[in-house]
N, C-alpha and C positions, 0 to 999 in steps of 0.2 A: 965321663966326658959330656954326654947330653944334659946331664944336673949343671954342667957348666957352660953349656949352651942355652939352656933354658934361662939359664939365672940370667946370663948377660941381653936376653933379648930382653927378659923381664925388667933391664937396669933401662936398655935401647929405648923401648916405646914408651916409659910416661916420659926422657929426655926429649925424643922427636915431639910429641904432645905440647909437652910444655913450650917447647921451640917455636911449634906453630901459635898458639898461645900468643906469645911476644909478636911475631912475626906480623898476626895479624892485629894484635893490639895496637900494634905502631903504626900500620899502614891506616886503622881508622879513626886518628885523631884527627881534632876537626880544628883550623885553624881560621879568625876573622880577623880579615883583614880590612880597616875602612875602604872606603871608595871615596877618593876627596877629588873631586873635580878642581886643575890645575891650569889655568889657563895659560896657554904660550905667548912668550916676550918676541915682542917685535922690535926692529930698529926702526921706529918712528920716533922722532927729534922735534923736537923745535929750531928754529935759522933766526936767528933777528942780523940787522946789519940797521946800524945807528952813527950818527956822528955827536952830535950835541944833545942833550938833554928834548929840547924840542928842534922841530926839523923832521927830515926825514925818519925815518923807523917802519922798515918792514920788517915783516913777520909773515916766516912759513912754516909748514905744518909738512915733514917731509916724510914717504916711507922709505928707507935705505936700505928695502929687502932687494935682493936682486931673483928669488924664488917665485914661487906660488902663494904668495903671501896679502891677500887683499884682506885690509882690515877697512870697521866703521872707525869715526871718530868723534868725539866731543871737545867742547875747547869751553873754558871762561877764563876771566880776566878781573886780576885787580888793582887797583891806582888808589894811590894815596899822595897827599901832601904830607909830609912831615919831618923832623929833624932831632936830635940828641940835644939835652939838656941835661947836666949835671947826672948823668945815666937816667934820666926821665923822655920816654921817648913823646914828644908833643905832636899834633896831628891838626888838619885842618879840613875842613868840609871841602868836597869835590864840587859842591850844588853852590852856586850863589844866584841869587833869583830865580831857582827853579829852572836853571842851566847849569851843563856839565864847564867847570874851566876850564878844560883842557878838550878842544877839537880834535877829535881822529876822525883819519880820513883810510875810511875800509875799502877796502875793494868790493869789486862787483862780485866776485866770488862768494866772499863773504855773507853782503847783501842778500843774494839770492840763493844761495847754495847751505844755508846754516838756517836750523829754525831755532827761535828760543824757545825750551824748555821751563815747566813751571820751577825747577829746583836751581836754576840760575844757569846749566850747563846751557850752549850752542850744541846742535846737532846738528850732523852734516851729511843732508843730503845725497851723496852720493860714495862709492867705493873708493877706499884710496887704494890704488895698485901700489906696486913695486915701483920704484923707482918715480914714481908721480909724487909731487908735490902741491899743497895749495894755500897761495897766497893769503891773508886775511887784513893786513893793514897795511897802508901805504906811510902815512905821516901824522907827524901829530903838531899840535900850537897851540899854545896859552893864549886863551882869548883877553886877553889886556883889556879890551873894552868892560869887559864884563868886570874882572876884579878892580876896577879903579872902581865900581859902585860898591866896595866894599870897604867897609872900616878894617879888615887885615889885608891892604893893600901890601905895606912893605912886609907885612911877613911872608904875604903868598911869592915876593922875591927872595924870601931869603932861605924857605923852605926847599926842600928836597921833592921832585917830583918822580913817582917811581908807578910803572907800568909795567905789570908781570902777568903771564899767560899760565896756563895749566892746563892739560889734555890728559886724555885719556885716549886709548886704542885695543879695541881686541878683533878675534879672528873677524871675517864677515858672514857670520850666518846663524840665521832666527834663534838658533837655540845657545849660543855663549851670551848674544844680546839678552837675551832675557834671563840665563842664568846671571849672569853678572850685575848686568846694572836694570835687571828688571821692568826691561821697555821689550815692546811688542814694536816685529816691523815686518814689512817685505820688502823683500830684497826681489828687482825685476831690472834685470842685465846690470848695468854699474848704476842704478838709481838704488834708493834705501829712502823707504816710506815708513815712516815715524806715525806711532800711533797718534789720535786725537789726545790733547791735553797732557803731553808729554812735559 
């Protein structure tokens, strides 16, 4: 009976051994995982409200967070004359005499609260809250004096005039700005100071 005792502890401890074995092999594998920096999506929008081609046209920059949600923002813009031919899309210079054709009329928001950036972006100024909004164009008009000095008078009529915004937005604070779109700034109560030569 004890030869049958002995044998089975004998069988017992290199089983528990080896168990532990497993046991702790498994607990010290080592798992990497990246670290990818994700930044969070806001409901900030852009609002246009337009009637005709030219005329009226504003344009807002809205945040439609109703939380804790203060982001910075950036804004450009592009315009083109152009139109479809035979699927060739044709285009026409914005510049005649070293003037824009087409007058917008910004607001004072705008004006004063947006710096221009060397990379074409506007920056702006200050925080947008929740629920804040900020205006940036009121109207716009074909300056007709200027294109009748131009030899594409009737085209600049019969072309397509198209005026499009782009923004961007993230959280508000030094360190997304600068992971992201790599500007340094401070941020002092709702203002946002933009580095030199941004």
């Amino acid at each position: 009976m004890n030869k049958v005792r002995k044998f089975s502890i004998i069988l017992i401890i290199p089983f528990i051994i080896f168990s532990m074995q497993k046991v702790y092999s498994f607990y010290q594998t080592n798992y990497i995982i990246p670290n990818k920096f994700k930044a969070a999506t806001y409901n900030v929008v852009l609002e246009e409200e337009f009637y005709d081609e030219f005329g009226t046209k504003k344009v807002w920059i809205a945040n439609n967070e109703t939380g804790n949600a203060n982001v910075v923002l950036r804004i450009n813009y592009d315009e083109s004359f152009s139109k479809t031919v035979d699927n060739e899309r044709l285009t026409l210079s914005n510049i005649v005499n070293n003037q824009n054709v087409v007058d917008k009329v910004w607001t004072d928001d705008f004006l004063n609260d947006f710096e221009k950036g060397n990379d074409g972006w506007y920056y702006y100024k200050k925080i947008l809250k929740p629920t804040e909004k900020v205006q940036i164009l009121e109207s716009i008009s074909l300056n007709e004096n200027l294109i009748l000095t131009s030899p594409y008078y009737q085209e600049y009529k019969s072309y397509d005039y198209n005026l499009s915004f782009n923004f961007e937005s993230i959280q508000a604070t030094k360190n997304a700005v600068k992971e992201i779109w790599d500007k340094d700034i401070t941020i002092n109560n709702d203002n946002v100071d933009w580095e030199e030569g941004i």
